[in-house]
KOLPAMI-286865 format. One record per residue (C-alpha): residue number from 1; x, z, y. Coordinates in steps of 0.25 Angstrom, whole numbers. Layout:
# residues N
REC,NUM,X,Z,Y
...
END
This chain:
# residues 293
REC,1,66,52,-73
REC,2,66,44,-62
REC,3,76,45,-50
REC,4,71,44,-37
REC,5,77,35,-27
REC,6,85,45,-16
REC,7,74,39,-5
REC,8,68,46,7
REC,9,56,53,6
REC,10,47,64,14
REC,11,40,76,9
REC,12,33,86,16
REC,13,42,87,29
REC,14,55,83,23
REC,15,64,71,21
REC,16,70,69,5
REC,17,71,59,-6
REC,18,63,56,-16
REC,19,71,64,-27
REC,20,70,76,-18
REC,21,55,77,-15
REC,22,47,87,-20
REC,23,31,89,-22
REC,24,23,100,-28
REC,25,17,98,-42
REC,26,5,103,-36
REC,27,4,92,-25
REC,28,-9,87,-25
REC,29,-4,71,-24
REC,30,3,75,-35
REC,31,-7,82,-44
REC,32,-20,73,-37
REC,33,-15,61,-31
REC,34,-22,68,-19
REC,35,-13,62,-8
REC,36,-12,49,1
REC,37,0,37,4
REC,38,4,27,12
REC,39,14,16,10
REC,40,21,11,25
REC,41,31,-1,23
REC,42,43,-3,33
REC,43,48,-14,37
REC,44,62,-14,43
REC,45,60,3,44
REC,46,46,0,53
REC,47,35,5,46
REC,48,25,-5,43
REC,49,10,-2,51
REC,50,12,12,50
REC,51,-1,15,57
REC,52,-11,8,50
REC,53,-4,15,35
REC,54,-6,29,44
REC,55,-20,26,47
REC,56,-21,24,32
REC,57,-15,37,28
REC,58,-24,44,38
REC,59,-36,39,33
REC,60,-30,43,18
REC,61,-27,55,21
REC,62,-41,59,28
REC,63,-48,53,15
REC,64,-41,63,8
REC,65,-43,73,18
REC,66,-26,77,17
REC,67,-21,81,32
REC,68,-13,71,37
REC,69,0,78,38
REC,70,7,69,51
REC,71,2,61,62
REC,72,6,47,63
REC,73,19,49,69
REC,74,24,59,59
REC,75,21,49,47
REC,76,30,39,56
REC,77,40,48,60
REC,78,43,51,43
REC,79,41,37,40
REC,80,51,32,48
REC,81,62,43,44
REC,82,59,39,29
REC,83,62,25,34
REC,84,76,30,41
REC,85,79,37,29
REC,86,77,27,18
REC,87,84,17,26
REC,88,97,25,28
REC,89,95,28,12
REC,90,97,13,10
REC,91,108,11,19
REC,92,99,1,26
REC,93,95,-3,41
REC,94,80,6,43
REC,95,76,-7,51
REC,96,80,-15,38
REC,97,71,-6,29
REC,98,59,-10,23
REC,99,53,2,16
REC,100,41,7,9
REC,101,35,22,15
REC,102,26,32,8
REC,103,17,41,12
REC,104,12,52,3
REC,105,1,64,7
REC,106,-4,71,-3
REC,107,-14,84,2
REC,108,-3,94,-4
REC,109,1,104,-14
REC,110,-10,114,-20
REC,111,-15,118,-34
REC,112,-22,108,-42
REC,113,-38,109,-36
REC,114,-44,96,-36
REC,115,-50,101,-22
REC,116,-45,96,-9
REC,117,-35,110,-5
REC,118,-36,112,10
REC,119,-25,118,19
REC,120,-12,112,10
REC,121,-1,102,17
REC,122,-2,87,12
REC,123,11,83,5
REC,124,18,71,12
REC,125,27,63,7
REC,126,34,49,12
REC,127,45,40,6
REC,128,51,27,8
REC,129,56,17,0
REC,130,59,1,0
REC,131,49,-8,2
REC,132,48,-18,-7
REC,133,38,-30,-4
REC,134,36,-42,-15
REC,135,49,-51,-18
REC,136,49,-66,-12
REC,137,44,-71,-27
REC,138,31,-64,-24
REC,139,29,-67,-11
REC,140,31,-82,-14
REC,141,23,-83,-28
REC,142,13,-72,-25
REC,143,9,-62,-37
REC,144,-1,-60,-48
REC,145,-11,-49,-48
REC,146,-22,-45,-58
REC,147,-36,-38,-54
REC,148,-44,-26,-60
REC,149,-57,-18,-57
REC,150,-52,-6,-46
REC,151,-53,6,-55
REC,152,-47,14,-44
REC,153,-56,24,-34
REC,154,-64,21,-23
REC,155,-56,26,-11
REC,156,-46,15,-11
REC,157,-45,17,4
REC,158,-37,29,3
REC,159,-23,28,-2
REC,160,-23,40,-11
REC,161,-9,43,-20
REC,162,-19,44,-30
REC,163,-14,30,-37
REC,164,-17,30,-51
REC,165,-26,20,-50
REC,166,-18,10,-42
REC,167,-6,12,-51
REC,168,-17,9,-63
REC,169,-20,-5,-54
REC,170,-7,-7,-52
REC,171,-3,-7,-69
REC,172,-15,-17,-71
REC,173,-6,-27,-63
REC,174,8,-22,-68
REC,175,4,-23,-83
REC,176,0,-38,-78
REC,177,12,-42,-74
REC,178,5,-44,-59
REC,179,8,-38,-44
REC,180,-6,-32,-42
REC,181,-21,-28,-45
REC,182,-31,-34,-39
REC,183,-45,-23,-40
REC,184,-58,-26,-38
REC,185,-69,-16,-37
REC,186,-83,-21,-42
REC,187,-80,-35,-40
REC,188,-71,-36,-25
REC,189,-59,-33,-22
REC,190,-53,-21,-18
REC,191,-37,-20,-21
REC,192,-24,-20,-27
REC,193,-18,-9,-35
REC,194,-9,-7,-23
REC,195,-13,-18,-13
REC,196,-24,-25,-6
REC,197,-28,-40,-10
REC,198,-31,-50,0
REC,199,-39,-62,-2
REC,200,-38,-76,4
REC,201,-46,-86,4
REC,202,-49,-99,13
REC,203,-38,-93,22
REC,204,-43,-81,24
REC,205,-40,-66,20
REC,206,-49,-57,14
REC,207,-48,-42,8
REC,208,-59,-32,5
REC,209,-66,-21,14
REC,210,-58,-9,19
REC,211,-65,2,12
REC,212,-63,14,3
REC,213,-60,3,-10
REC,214,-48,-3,-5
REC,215,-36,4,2
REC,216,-34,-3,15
REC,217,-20,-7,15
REC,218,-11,-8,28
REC,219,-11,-23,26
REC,220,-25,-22,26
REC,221,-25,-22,42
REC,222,-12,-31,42
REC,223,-18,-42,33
REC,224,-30,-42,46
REC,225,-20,-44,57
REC,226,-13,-54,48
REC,227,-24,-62,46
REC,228,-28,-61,58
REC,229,-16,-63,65
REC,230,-15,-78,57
REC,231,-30,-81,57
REC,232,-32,-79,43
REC,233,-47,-74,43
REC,234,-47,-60,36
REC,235,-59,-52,32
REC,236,-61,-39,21
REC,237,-73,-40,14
REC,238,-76,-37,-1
REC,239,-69,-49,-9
REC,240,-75,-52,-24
REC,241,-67,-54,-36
REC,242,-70,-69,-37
REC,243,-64,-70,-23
REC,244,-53,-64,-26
REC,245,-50,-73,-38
REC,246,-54,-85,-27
REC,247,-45,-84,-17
REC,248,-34,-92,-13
REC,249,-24,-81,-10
REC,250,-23,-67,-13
REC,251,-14,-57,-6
REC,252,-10,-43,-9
REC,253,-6,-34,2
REC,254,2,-19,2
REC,255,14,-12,8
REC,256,23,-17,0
REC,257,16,-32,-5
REC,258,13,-35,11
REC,259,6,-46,8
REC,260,9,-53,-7
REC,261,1,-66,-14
REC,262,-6,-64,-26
REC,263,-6,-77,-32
REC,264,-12,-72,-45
REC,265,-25,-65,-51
REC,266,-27,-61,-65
REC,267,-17,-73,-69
REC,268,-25,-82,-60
REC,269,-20,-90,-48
REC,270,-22,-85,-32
REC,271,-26,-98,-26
REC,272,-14,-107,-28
REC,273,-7,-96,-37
REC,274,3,-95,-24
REC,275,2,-88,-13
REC,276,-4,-95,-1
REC,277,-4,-98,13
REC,278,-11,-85,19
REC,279,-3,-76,11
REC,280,11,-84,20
REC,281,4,-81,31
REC,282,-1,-68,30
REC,283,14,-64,23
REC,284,23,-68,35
REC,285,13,-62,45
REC,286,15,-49,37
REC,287,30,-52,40
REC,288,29,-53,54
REC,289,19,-41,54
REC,290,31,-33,47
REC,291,41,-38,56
REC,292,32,-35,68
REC,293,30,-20,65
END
C-alpha cells in the first residue's frame, strides 16, 4: 500500500493532509470521471497567471454544466493558504517556494445514474506539492518525442478528470523511452499527451487553432505576448504532419515543462538535433515573465 506524503490539502471546506482526506465511494469523479482540474504553478509562493487558469476552470465548468462552487477571490484566498502551509511543512521560506496547486471539481456524491443529478454540492478538492520543471541536461540537449494518431475524444478543450486517454498517450511515449506524444488528428497537428507543441520555422512560431480539439493551455496566451514582445511572428492555424516533421525547432509547453526543446521525432532529428535559437529566446523571456509576476 502506498503511503501518502503528510502534504496539505483542501476538501469540501476544510484544511488536512492527504492521508487524512476522505471522498465518498459514490462520488461521481470517482465513479465517472465527471469532474474538472486546474494545475496553477508558483513561483516564489506567487501564483503564476491565476486569472487566465480561472477563466479556464470557469469555462470547464459551464461545459460540464457543475456550479462553480467560489468566486475568484475564494479560489485565491485557499490557493494561497495551501502555499502557506506547504511552505511551513518544508521548513522553508513561502517566498522561496516553488510549488505545484491542484484544483479538483467533481459535480458531487449521488447514486450511480448516468444522468446529470441536479441539486447536489460539487466536491472540491485542492493540493499542493513541489514543482519540479526539466533538469539543466534537458533544457541544454532538448528531449525526444514520438507521434501517434489522437484516439482521444473530440472536446479537448475542456480539461475533464476523465484522463484515461491521456495516460494511454502518455505510455506510448514512456514504453519508447521518450518525453512526450506528439497527436495528430486526420493529418494536423493537435497535441501532446499532457502538453502543447509549438512549431518553428523561418523564425517564426506556429501552433494549431483554439478550438474544442485541443486544450488551450495557459502558455497558449503567454507564448502570444512572448513572441510578440521579441518580434517573433506567431500565428495558429492548422499545421500538417509533413510540417511538423519539416521544421527547424519544435517546442513543448505545460506548467510544469514551461517551455522545453524537442530535438527529436520518431528517432529523427528536429532541425539541427539541438535546440535552437528561438527556444533561448523564448526560455529567458519565460524567466523574466516568472520573475515578473
Amino acid at each position: 500500500m502506498t503511503t501518502l506524503p503528510e502534504l496539505p490539502c483542501f476538501l469540501n471546506g476544510e484544511y488536512t493532509t492527504l492521508p487524512n482526506a476522505r471522498i465518498s465511494v459514490m462520488d461521481r469523479g470517482f465513479i465517472f470521471g465527471d469532474g474538472v482540474y486546474e494545475v496553477v504553478p508558483v513561483y516564489g509562493g506567487r501564483l503564476f497567471r491565476f486569472a487566465e487558469h480561472m477563466a479556464r476552470l470557469e469555462r470547464s465548468l459551464r461545459e460540464c454544466r457543475i456550479r462553480n462552487p467560489h468566486d475568484r477571490s475564494g479560489w485565491a484566498a485557499i490557493a494561497s493558504e495551501l502555499v502557506r502551509r506547504y511552505a511551513r511543512s518544508e521548513g522553508v521560506p513561502e517566498t522561496g517556494s516553488d510549488q505545484l496547486i491542484y484544483l479538483q471539481i467533481t459535480r458531487g456524491v449521488a447514486m450511480r445514474d448516468h444522468a446529470m443529478p441536479v441539486g447536489i454540492e460539487p466536491t472540491v478538492f485542492m493540493m499542493t506539492n513541489a514543482l519540479k520543471s526539466p533538469g539543466p541536461e534537458q533544457r541544454a540537449q532538448g528531449v525526444a518525442c514520438v507521434t501517434a494518431d489522437e484516439f482521444r475524444w473530440e472536446k479537448a478543450h475542456i480539461k475533464s478528470t476523465s484522463l484515461l486517454g491521456a495516460v494511454f498517450a502518455r505510455q506510448i511515449s514512456v514504453d519508447a523511452g521518450a518525453a512526450e506524444t506528439v497527436m495528430f488528428r486526420h493529418g494536423f497537428l493537435g497535441e501532446a499527451a499532457s502538453s502543447n507543441v509549438w512549431v518553428v520555422k523561418d523564425g517564426a512560431v506556429a501552433g494549431p487553432p483554439k478550438d474544442n480539439l485541443v486544450l488551450e493551455g495557459i502558455r497558449f496566451g503567454l507564448m502570444d505576448e512572448l513572441c510578440r514582445s521579441l518580434g517573433i511572428p506567431f500565428v495558429l492555424r492548422r499545421i500538417s504532419r509533413a510540417e511538423v516533421f519539416d521544421a527547424d525547432e519544435l517546442l513543448l509547453t505545460s506548467a510544469t515543462k514551461e517551455v522545453l526543446p524537442v530535438t527529436r521525432l520518431d528517432g529523427r532529428p528536429v532541425g539541427t538535433g539541438r535546440p535552437g535559437p528561438v527556444y533561448a529566446r523564448v526560455y529567458e523571456a519565460y524567466q523574466n515573465a516568472k520573475a515578473a509576476a
